[in-house]
C-alpha positions in Angstrom: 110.1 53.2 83.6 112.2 51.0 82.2 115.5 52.9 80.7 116.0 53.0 76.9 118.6 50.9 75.5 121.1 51.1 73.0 123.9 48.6 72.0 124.9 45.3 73.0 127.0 47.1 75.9 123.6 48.5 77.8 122.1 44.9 77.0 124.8 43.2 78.8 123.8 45.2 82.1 119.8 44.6 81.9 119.1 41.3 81.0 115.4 42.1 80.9 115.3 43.4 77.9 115.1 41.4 74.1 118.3 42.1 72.7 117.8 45.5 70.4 118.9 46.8 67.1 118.2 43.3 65.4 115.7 43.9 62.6 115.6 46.8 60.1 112.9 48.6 58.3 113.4 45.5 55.1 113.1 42.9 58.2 110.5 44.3 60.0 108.2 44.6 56.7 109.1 41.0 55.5 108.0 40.1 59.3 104.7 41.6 58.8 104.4 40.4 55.6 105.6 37.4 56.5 102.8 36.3 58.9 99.8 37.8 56.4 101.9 35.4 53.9 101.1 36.7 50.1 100.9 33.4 48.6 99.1 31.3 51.6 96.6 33.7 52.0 95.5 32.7 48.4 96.1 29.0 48.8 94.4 29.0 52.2 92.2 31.4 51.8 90.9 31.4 47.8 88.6 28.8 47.7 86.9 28.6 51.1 86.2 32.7 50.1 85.0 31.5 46.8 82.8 29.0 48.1 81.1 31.4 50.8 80.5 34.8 48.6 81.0 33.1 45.0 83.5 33.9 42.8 84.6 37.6 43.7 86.9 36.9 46.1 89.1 40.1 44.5 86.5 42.0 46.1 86.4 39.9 49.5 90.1 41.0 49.8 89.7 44.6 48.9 86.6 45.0 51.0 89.1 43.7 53.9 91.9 45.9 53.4 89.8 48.9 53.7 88.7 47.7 56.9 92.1 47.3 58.0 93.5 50.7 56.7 92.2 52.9 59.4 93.2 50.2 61.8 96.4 50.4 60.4 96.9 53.7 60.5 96.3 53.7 64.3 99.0 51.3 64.8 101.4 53.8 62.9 100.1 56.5 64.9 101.1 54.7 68.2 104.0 53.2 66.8 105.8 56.7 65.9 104.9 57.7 69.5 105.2 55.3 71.8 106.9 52.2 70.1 106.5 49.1 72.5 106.8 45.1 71.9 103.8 46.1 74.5 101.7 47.4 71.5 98.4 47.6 72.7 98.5 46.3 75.6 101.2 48.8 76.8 98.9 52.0 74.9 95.6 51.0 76.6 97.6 50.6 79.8 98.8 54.0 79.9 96.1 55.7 78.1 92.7 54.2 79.8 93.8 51.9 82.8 96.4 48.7 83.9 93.1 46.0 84.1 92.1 47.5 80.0 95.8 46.6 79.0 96.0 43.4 80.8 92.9 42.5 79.2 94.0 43.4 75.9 97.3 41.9 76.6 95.2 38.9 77.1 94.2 39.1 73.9 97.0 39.8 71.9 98.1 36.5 73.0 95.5 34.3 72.2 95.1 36.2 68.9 98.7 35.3 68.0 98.7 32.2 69.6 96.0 30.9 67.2 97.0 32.0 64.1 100.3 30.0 65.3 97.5 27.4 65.8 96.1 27.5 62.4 99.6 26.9 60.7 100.3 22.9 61.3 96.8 22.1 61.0 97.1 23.7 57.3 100.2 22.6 56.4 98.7 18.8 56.9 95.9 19.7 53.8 99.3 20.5 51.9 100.7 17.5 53.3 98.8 15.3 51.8 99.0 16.7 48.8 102.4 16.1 48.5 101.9 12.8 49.6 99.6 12.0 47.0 101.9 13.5 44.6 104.8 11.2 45.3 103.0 7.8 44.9 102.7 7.3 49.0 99.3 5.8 50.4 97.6 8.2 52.0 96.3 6.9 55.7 93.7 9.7 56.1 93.9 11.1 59.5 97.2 9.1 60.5 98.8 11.0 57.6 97.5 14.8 59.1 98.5 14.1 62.7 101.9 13.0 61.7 102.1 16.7 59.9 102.0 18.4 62.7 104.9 17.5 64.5 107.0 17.4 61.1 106.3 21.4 60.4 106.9 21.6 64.4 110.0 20.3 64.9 111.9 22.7 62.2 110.1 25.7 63.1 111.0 25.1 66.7 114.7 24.8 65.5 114.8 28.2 63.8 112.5 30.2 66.6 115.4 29.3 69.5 118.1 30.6 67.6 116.5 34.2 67.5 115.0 36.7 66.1 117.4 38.0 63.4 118.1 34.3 62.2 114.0 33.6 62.4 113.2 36.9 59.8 116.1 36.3 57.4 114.6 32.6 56.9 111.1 34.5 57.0 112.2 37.1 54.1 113.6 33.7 52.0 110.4 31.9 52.6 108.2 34.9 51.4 110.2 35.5 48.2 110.0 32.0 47.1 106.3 31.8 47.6 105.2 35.0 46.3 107.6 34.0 42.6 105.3 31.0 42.2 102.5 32.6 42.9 103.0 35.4 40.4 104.6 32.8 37.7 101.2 30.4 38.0 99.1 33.5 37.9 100.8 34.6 34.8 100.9 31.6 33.1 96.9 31.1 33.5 96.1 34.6 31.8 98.4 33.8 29.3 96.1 30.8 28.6 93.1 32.5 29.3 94.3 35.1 26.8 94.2 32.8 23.6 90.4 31.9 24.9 88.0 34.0 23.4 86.3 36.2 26.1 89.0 33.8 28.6 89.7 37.7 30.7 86.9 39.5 31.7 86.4 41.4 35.0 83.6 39.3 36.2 85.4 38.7 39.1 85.4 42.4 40.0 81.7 42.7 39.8 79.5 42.5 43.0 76.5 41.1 40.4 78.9 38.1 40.5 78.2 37.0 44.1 75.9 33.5 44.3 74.9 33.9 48.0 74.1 37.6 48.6 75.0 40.0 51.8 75.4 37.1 54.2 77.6 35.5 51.9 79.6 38.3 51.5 80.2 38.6 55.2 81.1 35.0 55.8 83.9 34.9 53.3 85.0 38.8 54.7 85.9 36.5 57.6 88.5 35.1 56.2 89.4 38.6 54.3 89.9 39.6 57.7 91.6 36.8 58.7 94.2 37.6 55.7 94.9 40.8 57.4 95.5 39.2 60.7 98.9 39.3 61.7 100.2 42.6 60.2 100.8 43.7 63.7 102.8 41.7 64.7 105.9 44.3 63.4 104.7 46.0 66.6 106.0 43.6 69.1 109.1 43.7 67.5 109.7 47.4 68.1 112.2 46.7 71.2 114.3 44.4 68.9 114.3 46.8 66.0 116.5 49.7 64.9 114.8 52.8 64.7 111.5 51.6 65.6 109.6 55.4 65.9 110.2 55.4 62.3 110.6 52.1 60.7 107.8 50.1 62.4 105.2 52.7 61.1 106.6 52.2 57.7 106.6 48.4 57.5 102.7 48.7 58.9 102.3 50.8 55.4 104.1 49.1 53.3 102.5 45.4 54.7 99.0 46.9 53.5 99.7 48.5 50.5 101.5 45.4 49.1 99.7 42.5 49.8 96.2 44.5 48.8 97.7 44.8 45.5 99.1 41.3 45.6 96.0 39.8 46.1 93.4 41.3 44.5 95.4 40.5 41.3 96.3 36.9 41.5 92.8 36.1 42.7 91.2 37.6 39.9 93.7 35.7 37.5 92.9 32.2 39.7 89.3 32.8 40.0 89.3 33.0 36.1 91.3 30.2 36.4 89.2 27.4 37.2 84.9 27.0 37.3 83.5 28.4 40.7 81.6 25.3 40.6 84.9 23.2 40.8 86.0 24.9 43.7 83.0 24.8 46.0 83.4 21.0 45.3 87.5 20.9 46.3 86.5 23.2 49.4 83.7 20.7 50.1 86.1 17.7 50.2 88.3 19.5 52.8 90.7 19.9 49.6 92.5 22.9 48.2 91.2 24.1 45.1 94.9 25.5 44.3 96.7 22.3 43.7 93.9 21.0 41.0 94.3 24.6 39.5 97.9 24.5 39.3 97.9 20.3 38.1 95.5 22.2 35.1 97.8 24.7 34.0 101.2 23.2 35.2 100.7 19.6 35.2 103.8 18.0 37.4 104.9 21.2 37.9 102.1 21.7 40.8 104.7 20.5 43.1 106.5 24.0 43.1 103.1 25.0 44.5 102.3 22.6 47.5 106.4 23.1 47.9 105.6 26.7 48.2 102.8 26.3 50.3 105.2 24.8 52.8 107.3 27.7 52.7 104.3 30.2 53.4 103.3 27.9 56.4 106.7 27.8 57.5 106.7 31.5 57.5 103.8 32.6 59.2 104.7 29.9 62.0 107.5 31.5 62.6 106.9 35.3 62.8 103.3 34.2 64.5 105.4 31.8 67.6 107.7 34.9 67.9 105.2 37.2 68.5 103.2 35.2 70.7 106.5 34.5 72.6 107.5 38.3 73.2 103.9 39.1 74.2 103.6 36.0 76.8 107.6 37.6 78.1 106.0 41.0 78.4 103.3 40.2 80.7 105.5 37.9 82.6 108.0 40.0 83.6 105.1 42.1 85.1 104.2 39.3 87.3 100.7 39.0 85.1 102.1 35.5 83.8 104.2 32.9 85.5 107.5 34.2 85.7 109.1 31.2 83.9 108.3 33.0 80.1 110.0 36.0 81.3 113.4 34.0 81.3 116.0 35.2 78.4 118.5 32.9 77.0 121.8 32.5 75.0 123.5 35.6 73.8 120.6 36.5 71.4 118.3 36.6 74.4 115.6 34.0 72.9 112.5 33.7 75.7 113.2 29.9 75.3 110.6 29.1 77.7 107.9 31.0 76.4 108.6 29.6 73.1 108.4 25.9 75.1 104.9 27.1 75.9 103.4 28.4 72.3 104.7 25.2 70.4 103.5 22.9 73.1 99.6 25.1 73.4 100.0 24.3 69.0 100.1 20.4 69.0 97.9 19.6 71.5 95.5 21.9 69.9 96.1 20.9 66.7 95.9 17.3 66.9 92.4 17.4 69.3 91.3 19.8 66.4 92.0 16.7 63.9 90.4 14.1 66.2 87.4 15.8 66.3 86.8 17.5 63.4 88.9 14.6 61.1 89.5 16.9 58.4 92.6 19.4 57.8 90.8 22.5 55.7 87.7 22.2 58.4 90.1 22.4 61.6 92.1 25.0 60.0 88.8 27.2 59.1 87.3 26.3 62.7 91.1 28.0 64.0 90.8 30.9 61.9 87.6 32.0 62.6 88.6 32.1 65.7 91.7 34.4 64.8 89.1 36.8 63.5 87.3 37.5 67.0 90.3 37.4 69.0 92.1 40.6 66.4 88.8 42.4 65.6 88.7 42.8 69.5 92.9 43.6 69.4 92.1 46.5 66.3 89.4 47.9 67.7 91.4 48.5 71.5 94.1 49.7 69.3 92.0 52.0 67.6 90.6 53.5 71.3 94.0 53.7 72.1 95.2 55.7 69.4 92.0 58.4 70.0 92.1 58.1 74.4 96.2 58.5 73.8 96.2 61.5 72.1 93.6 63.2 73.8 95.0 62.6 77.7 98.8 61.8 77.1 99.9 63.6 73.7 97.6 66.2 73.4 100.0 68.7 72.2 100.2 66.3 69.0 96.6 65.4 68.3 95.9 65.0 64.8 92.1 65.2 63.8 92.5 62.8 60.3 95.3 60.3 62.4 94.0 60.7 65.9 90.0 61.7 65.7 89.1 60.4 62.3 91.0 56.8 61.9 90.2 55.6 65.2 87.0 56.4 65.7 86.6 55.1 61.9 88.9 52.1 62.7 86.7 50.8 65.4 83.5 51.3 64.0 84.6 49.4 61.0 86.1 46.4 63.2 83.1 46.3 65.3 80.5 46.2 62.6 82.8 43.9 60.5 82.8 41.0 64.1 79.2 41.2 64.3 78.0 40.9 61.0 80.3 37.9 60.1 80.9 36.4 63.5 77.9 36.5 65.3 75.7 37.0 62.2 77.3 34.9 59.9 79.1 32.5 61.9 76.4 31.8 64.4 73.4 31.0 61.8 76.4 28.4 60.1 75.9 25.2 61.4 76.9 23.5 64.7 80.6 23.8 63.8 80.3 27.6 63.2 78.8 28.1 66.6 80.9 26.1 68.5 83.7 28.7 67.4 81.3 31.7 68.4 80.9 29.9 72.2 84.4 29.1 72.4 85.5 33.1 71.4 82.9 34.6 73.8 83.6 31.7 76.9 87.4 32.9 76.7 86.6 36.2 76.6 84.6 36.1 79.6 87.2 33.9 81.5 89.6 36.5 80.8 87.6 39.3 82.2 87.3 37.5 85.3 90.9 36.3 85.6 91.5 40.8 85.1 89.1 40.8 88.0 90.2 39.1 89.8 93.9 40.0 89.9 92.4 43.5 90.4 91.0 42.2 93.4 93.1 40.0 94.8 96.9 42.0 93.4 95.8 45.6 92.5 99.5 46.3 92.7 100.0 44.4 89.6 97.8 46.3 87.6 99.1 49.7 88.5 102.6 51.5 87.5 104.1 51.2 84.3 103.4 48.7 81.1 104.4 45.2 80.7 106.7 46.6 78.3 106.7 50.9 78.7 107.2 52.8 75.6 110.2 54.5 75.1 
C-alpha cells in the first residue's frame, strides 16, 4: 500500500503522489459546486427541461436531487472511510474485485471526460450570442467551431498550473455567476410582482406538465445530468487537507445548495417568460435565457451570456482536472499507458494526461458540430450521454458503500448509511437510467438512439478490454488500488 503522506518534505521523496494539502473544505465545496455550476445548469439546462416535461422544471430539479441524496450519502460514507482520488474505482476494487474497479475506473473516466466534452460545445450556443450582441455577422457553423478552441486555449492555461490556482479561479467563476443569476431572478419577480396574479406556484404543480410521465423522465435526464459532477470532490481527496472529514462535507454541502439554488430561480424564470416561447428558442438550437434576460434587462443581457462564460469556464476546469487524476490513477497501475502517470513542475500537474482530455474534447467537439450543425443539439447529444456513463458510476458507488461495509468495515456498519442509502441509492439510479435512457431516450428519434448505441457499444468494449487484461495480465488486476485509500 502506498504510504500516507504529509507535507511537501514526504512529497519530495515519492514523486508518485499529486502534491497534498492543496484544497480545503471552502475549495473542495466550490470544486464540486463548481462542475454542477449553479447558474449553467439553469442556462443550459432550463429550457431544454422545460421543453421535454413543460413548465415545471422546479420539480424536474427536485425530483433529481432526491435521486442523488442517497447516492450522495454513499459517497460520504466511503469518503470518511477510505478517502481516495481512486473513488470508486479504488472501493469496488477492494471491496468486490480488481476487474469491478477497473471497469468502474473505466467509467469514471469517460463520465468525466464527457461532461469536459459537453463544455466547448455549449459555450459556442453562448458564443454566438455574444456575437450577435456585438454587431458581428454571424457565419453559422464557422462561428461554433472557432468557439471551441477559444474556451480551450484559456482553460488549458489555468489546468497546467495546478490544482490550487485551477479552484481559486473555479470559486471566482462560481460567485460571479451565481450573483447574476440571483440579481435576474430577483428583478423578474419584482416585475411579476406588480402583475396581477404575475406569482403563482404553477410551476410547483405536477398538473402543470404538457407531456405526461414520459415527459417527465426525458427532462429528469438532464435533472440528472445537473447533478453530474458533484463527485468529482472525491478525486481530489489526495490533494486535500483533511479529506476523512472535509470531502464528506463538501458532498453535503454541494447537494443541499444547489437544490435550493435551483428550484428557486427556475420557478422565478419559468414565470418569467411563456412555456410556449421557450419550446420555440430550444427548438432553434437557441437559449431561451438570453431572450428572457433581453425582456427584463434589455442590454444588460450581456452580464448573462458573460456569465455563462464563466460557468463554462468553470465546469471545464474542475471536470479536465478530474478526468486528468483519474486517467494518472489508472496509469500508474499499468491499466493505462504509462505516459498520464507522469507528474510535472513543483505543483505536480499530470501534464500529459491533461494533453490527452483537451485533445479527446476538440476532436469530439467539432465532429459533434459537423454532424449534428447545431451547438444546443450537440451539447444535449453530449450530455445524455453524461447521464449513462454516472448513473452506472452512482450506482457502483452505491454497491460499494453496502459490499464495503459488510466484508472490510464491518465493525462500523451502519444500517441507515451503509444498508438503507445504498441499497436505496442504486435502486433509484437504476430505475432513473432505464426509464429515461432506454425508455425515454430510445423511443426519441434517431438522434436519441444513436446516444443509447453509442453508451451501451462503450460499455461493452470496456468489458472486454477488463477481459481481456484479466486474461492476458491478471497481475494487473490484483493487489492494491490505482490509488489505495489511506
Amino acid at each position: 500500500m502506498l504510504k500516507k503522506i504529509a507535507g511537501d518534505e514526504e512529497d519530495v521523496r515519492d514523486p508518485t503522489r499529486l502534491k497534498t494539502g492543496q484544497i480545503g473544505l471552502f475549495g473542495l465545496t466550490a470544486l464540486a459546486i463548481g462542475v454542477v455550476s449553479p447558474a449553467l445548469g439553469l442556462f443550459a439546462l432550463w429550457g431544454p427541461m422545460e421543453a421535454a416535461a413543460g413548465p415545471i422544471s422546479p420539480l424536474v430539479f427536485a425530483g433529481a436531487a432526491l435521486l442523488a441524496l442517497p447516492t450522495a450519502i454513499s459517497y460520504a460514507a466511503l469518503n470518511r472511510e477510505a478517502p481516495s482520488a481512486g473513488a470508486a474505482s479504488t472501493w469496488l476494487w477492494r471491496a468486490v474485485s480488481g476487474p469491478a474497479g477497473y471497469l468502474v475506473g473505466l467509467m469514471m473516466m469517460t463520465y468525466f471526460m464527457l461532461v469536459v466534452c459537453t463544455m466547448p460545445v455549449l459555450f459556442s450556443v453562448f458564443f454566438r450570442d455574444l456575437m450577435e450582441f456585438l454587431g458581428v455577422p454571424d457565419f453559422g457553423l464557422v462561428t461554433l467551431i472557432l468557439a471551441v478552441p477559444i474556451v480551450t486555449l484559456p482553460v488549458m492555461w489555468l489546468a497546467y498550473r495546478g490544482a490550487e490556482v485551477s479552484t481559486r479561479a473555479a470559486v471566482t467563476l462560481m460567485s460571479i455567476e451565481s450573483a447574476v443569476v440571483i440579481a435576474l431572478s430577483l428583478t423578474i419577480v419584482y416585475v411579476r410582482a406588480g402583475v396581477p396574479g404575475g406569482l403563482q406556484i404553477a410551476p410547483l404543480n405536477p398538473l402543470s406538465a404538457t407531456h405526461g410521465f414520459i415527459g417527465y423522465w426525458t427532462a429528469m435526464l438532464l435533472g440528472i445530468l445537473a447533478y453530474a459532477g458533484f463527485d468529482v470532490v472525491s478525486t481530489a481527496a489526495e490533494e486535500a487537507n483533511a479529506p476523512r472529514e472535509q470531502v464528506p462535507k463538501a458532498i453535503m454541502l454541494t447537494i443541499a445548495g444547489v437544490t435550493v439554488f435551483w428550484v428557486l430561480n427556475t420557478w422565478a424564470f419559468t414565470l418569467g417568460m411563456p412555456y410556449e416561447k421557450v419550446v420555440e428558442y430550444s427548438a432553434q438550437g437557441l437559449s431561451a435565457v438570453t431572450p428572457l434576460a433581453l425582456e427584463y434587462w434589455g442590454r444588460g443581457r450581456i452580464f448573462v451570456i458573460l456569465s455563462a462564460f464563466t460557468g463554462i469556464f468553470a465546469v471545464y476546469i474542475t471536470a479536465a482536472l478530474g478526468t486528468s487524476r483519474i486517467m494518472f490513477a489508472l496509469a500508474r497501475h499499468g491499466l493505462l499507458p504509462g505516459a498520464f502517470a507522469v507528474l510535472e513542475g513543483p505543483r505536480r500537474v499530470p501534464t500529459r494526461a491533461l494533453h490527452a482530455v483537451f485533445g479527446v474534447a476538440v476532436i469530439a467537439d467539432v465532429t459533434m458540430l459537423l454532424v449534428l450543425r447545431n451547438g444546443l443539439a450537440a451539447f444535449t447529444w453530449s450530455s445524455n450521454s453524461v447521464v449513462f456513463f454516472a448513473c452506472v458510476t452512482f450506482a457502483a458507488v452505491n454497491i460499494a458503500n453496502l459490499v464495503y461495509f459488510r466484508r472490510i468495515a464491518r465493525h462500523r456498519f451502519k444500517l441507515l448509511t451503509n444498508g438503507v442509502a445504498p441499497v436505496l441509492g442504486a435502486a433509484l439510479t437504476l430505475y432513473a437510467l432505464y426509464e429515461s435512457f432506454f425508455v425515454a431516450l430510445w423511443n426519441g428519434g434517431a438522434a436519441s438512439r444513436s446516444v443509447v448505441v453509442f453508451c451501451v457499444a462503450l460499455f461493452l468494449l470496456f468489458v472486454l478490454n477488463v477481459a481481456l487484461v484479466a486474461i492476458k495480465s491478471p497481475r494487473r488486476l490484483q493487489g492494491e488500488a490505482p490509488i489505495e485509500a489511506d
